[in-house]
N, C-alpha and C positions, 0 to 999 in steps of 0.2 A: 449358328446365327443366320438370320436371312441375308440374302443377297443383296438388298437395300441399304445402301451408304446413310441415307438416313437414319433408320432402323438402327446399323451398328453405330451410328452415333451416340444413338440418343442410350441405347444399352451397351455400350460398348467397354465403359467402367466398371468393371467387375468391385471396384471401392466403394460404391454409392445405392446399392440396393437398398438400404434400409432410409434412403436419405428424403426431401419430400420433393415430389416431383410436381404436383397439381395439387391444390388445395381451391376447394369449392365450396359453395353456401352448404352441402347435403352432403361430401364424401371426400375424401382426401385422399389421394393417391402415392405412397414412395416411389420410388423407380420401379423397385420389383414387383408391386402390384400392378403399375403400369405395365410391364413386361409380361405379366402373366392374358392381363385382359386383351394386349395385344396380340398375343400370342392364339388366345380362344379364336379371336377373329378369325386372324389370319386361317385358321384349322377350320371355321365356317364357310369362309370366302373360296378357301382352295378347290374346292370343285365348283365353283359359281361360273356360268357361263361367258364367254367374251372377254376381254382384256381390259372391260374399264366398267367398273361399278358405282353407283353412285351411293355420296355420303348425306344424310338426310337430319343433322341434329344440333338442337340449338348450343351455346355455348355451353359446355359442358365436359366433364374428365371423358364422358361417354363419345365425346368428336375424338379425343386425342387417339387413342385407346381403336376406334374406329378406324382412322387414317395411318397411325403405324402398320394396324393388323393389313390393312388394304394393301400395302407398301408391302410388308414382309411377307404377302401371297402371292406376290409379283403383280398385282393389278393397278391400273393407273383409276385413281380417287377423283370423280369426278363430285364436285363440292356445290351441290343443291340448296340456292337460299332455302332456310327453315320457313320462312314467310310465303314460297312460293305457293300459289292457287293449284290443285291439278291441273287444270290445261297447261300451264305454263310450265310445270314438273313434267309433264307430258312431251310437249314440245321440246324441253331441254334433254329430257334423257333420249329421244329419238335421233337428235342430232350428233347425239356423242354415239348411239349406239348402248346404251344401258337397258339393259334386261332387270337387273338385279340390283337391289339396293339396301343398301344397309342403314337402318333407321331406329332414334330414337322411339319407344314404344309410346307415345303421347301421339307422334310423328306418323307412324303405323297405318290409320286408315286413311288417312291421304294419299300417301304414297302406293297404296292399293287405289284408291278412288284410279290415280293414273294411269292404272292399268300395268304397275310394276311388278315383280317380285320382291317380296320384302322379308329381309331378314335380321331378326332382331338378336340384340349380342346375349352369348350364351356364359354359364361362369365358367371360370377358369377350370381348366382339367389338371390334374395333380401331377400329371407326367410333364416331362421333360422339352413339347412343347413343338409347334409343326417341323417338316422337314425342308428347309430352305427354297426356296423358289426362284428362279431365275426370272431376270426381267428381260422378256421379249420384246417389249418396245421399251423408246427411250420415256414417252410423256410418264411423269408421276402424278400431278393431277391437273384436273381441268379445272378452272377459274372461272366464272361469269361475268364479264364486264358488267359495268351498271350504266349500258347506254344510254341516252336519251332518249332515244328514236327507235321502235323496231324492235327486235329480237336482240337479246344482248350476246355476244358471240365467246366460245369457249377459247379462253386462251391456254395452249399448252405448256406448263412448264415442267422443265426434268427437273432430277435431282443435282444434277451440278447448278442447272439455275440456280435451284434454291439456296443450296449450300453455300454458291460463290457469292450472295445476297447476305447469306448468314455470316459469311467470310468477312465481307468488306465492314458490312456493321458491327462486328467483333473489334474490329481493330480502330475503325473510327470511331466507337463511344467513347472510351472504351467499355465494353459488356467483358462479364467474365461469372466463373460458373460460382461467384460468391453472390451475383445477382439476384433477389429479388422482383420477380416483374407482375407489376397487375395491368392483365386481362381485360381492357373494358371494350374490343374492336371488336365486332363479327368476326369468327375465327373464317367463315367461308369467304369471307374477304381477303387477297393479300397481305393490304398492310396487316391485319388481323394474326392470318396464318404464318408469315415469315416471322415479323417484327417482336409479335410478344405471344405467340407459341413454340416455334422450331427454333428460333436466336438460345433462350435459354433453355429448352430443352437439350438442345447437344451441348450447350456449354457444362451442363451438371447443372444448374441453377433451378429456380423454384417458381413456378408459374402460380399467379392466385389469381381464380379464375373466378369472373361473376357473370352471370347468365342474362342480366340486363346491367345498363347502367343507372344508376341511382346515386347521384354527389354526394351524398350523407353517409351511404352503405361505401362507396368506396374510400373515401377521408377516414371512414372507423376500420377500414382495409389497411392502407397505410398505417397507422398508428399499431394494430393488433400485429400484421404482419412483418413489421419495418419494411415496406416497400423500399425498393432503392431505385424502380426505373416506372415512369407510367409513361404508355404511347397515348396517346387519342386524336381525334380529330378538335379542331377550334371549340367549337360546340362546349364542346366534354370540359375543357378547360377553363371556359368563360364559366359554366354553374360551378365547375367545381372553387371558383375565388369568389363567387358570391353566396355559397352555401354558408350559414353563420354557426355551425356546430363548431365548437372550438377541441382543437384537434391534434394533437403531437403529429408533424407531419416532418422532422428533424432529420428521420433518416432517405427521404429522397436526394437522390443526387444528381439525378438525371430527370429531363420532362422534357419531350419532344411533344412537339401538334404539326401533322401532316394532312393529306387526301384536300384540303382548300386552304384559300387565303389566310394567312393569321393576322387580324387585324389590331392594329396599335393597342385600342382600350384595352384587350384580352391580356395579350401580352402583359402590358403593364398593372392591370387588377393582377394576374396571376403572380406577378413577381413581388406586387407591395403586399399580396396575402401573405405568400409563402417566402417571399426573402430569398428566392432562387428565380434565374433565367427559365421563362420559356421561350426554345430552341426551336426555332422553324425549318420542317425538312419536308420536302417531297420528293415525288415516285408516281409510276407508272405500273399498273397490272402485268403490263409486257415487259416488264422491266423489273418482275419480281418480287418487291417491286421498288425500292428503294434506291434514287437514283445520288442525294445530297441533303447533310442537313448541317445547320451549324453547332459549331463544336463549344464546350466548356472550357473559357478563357479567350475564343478567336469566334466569337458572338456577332455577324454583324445584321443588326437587324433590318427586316427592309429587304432581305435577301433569305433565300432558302438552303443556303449554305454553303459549303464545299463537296466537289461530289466524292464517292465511297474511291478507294484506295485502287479498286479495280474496274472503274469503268470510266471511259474516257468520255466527255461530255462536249459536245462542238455546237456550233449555233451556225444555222446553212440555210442558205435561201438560192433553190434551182438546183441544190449537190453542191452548190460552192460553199467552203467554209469562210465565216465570215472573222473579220479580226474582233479584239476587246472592245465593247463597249457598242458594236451596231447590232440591230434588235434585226430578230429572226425565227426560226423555228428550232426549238432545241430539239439534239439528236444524240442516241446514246449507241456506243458500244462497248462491249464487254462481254462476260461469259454469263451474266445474267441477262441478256436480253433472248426472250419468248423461243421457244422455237417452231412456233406460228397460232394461228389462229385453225383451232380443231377443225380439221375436214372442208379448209379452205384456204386452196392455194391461191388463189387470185387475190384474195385481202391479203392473206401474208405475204405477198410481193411485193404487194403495195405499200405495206406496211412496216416490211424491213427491205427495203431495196438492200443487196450486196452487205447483208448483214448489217445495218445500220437501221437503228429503230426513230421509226419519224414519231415524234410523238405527239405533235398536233398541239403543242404548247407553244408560245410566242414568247421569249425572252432575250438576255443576253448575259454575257462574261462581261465583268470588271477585270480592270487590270491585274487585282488578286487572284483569279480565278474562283471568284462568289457565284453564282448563279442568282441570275434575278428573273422573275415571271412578270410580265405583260398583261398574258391573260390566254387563254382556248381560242387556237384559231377557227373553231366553230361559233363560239362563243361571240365572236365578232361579228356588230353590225354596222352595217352601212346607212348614213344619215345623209340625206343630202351628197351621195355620191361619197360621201369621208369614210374610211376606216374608224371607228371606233371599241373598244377595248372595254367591255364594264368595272374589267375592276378599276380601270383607275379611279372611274367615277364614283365607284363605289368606295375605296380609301378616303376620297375630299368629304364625300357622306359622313363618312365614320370620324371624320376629324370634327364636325360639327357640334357643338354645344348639346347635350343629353341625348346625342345618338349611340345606342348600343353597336348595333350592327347594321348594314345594308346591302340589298342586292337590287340591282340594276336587269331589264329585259330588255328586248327590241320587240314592240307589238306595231305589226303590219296590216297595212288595210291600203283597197286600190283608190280611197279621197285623200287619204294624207303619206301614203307612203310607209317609212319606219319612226317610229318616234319611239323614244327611251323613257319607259317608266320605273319608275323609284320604288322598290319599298323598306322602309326603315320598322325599326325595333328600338322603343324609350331604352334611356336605363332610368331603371329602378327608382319609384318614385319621383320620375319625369313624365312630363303632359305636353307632347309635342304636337304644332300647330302644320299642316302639310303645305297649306300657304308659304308658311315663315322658312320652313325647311328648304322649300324650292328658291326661297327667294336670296336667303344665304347661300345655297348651292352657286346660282345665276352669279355672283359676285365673284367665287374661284373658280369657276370653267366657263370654255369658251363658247360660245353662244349653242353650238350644234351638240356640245355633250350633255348641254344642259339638259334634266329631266323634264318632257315635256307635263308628268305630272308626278305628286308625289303620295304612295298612301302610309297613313301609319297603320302596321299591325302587331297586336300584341306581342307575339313572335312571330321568324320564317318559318315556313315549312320546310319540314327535312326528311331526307328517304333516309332510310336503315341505317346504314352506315355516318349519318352523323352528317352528310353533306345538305347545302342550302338546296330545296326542291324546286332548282329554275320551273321546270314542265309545270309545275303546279300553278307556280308562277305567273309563267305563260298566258296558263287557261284564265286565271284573276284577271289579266293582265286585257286580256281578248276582245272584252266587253266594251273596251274603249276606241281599240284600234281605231 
């Protein structure tokens, strides 16, 4: 068996070969066919040049299959948005050092356009399957943040990150390998890749994987499947309680929504659909990425939860730890935090001084020890010399009479300075006036959070992974500075 603690996780039950491991729209997988396709890889990959290869494929049994076999050749799996343009696949495999890439065949001449080697997965060979490979360095794979600004930077995480990630969410779901879990996050995302591909993989449990999300195709997922855990982002969760298929969705037992804010409406459409809590938790890339979420029975909403069993959560402002209840910058430790940002030590310094990961979020501890979010100390604009925070303004939005959701910008210009624009999203067979909207707004905040304008759009924009597209935003936003 390989050397990858991963790897002998996920096969490491000699009881469950015939059991299912991945189930997809096109091909379903046991464990031993999983182990077999990984296995081909890894027997492709083992003479591939360099220590870090990159993984190039949309959601699919053919990622999973891809990244064990990378893992059990001893290489570290560097995880290629499928969406990315060549230059940009260009630019990222340069960074990490990728010659070689291992890619969906759809996938294929892109990843040539970049100027890569590309190698596509071969069938399984009937023997007994490669010869173990030692891992010479510690990274398992490279992560792409989804920065704002700039070049998004690799973060490196091992296999103990992952696993002690895997670890903590085991015990604080509880998950267990009776689990059913549906798939709906980019696997080359984190939460994606820990949450609801490797959590139940190692557990024995059964991944059902869909290659886009579609609310109808997954609700007839649940039902066909008995799902018992779905992750998603807000998004996911808000169509999926206003999709009107009617739906056996009885056997969920778990519904977590992380990666942004989950706001009250969601929440509670999702809970008067399905007659279950949805559970607010977040996380950080560097962090594995799974930092807190709340629990089944110890719900408190308005908070992001309790954080996992093994990482210890503080709120500092300057390295000082602050006490319960004064707002600050949350900071994790544990054995899931990064072990830097790829082939940059000046950021990783930066970014985990003394082992401690800053994580650029602004929050604080209740006397529970709940976690509550602020908002992105990036994210913060300055009005009139003030600190200001969008979500909060963005909550009072969303409390408002037929607002679905909203997000708030800061557009700057040198006649007026920074001023906060609005934009909201009806719900459903509401016709909202942006007048009325600001002027109700004006009534619960204080004169400088006010939105200096408000627009209505159909919906927000959203990148990949399900988050509101501020940048887009921005650019809409610009024209008024």
């Amino acid at each position: 068996m390989s050397d990858s603690r991963i790897v002998a996780a996920v096969f490491g039950a000699a009881a469950r070969p015939d059991k299912r491991a991945i189930v997809a729209p096109r091909e379903a997988l046991t464990y031993g066919e999983l182990e077999r396709r990984a296995g081909a890889v890894a027997k492709q990959l083992g003479a591939a040049p360099g220590n870090v290869v990159g993984l190039l494929y949309p959601n699919s049994p053919g990622f999973a299959a891809g990244l064990l076999g990378a893992l059990w050749a001893g290489k570290t799996a560097a995880l290629f948005p499928f969406v990315a343009p060549p230059p940009v696949l260009k630019l990222m495999a340069a960074a990490a050092g990728v010659r070689t890439v291992l890619a969906a065949e759809e996938l294929a001449p892109r990843a040539a356009e970049a100027g890569l080697d590309v190698v596509t997965t071969a069938a399984p060979a009937a023997d007994s399957g490669p010869s173990p490979a030692d891992r010479s360095q510690r990274e398992a794979v490279l992560i792409y943040t989804s920065g704002t600004t700039g070049m998004p930077k690799a973060v490196a995480l091992s296999e103990e990150n992952l696993l002690a990630n895997v670890e903590g969410c085991r015990v604080a779901g509880p998950f267990s390998g009776d689990d059913v879990m549906l798939a709906i996050l980019p696997l080359f995302h984190a939460f994606g890749l820990t949450v609801t591909l490797l959590l139940p993989l190692t557990l024995g449990g059964t991944v059902i994987l869909e290659d886009r999300f579609v609310p109808r195709t997954s609700l007839q997922s649940v039902e066909t499947h008995r799902v018992t855990a779905m992750i998603g982002v807000p998004s996911q969760f808000r169509l999926l309680a206003k999709e009107p298929a009617d739906v056996d969705a009885a056997s969920l037992r778990l519904c977590i929504a992380g990666a942004e804010r989950l706001g009250d409406q969601t929440a509670a459409a999702f809970e008067n659909r399905f007659e279950r809590p949805l559970l607010q938790g977040y996380g950080a890339t560097e962090a594995s990425p799974v930092v807190s979420f709340n629990r089944l029975g110890r719900n408190r909403p308005g908070s992001v939860g309790l954080p996992l069993p093994n990482a210890r959560v503080t709120i500092r402002e300057d390295s000082h730890e602050l006490p319960a209840g004064d707002q600050g910058e949350v900071c994790i430790e544990g054995p899931s935090v990064m072990l830097g940002y790829y082939g940059q030590p000046e950021a990783t310094a930066k970014k985990i001084p003394a082992g401690v990961l800053r994580t650029g979020d602004r929050g604080w501890l209740d006397g529970d020890g709940y976690l509550h979010l602020a908002g992105r100390a990036d994210d913060m604009v300055k009005v009139a010399g003030e600190k200001v925070y969008p979500a909060e303004i963005e909550r009072v939005l969303e409390q408002l009479e037929g607002v679905e959701e909203a997000a708030v910008v800061g557009a700057t210009s040198e006649a007026r300075g920074t001023s906060l624009i609005a934009f909201v999203a009806a719900r459903s067979g509401v016709t909202l006036d942006s007048a009325a909207v600001r002027a109700a707004a004006r009534e619960r905040l204080e004169a400088l959070k006010t939105p200096r304008s408000v627009h209505i759009l159909e919906q927000l924009p959203r990148a990949l992974g399900g988050k509101v597209d501020k940048k887009a935003l921005l650019e809409l936003a610009s024209g008024e500075a």
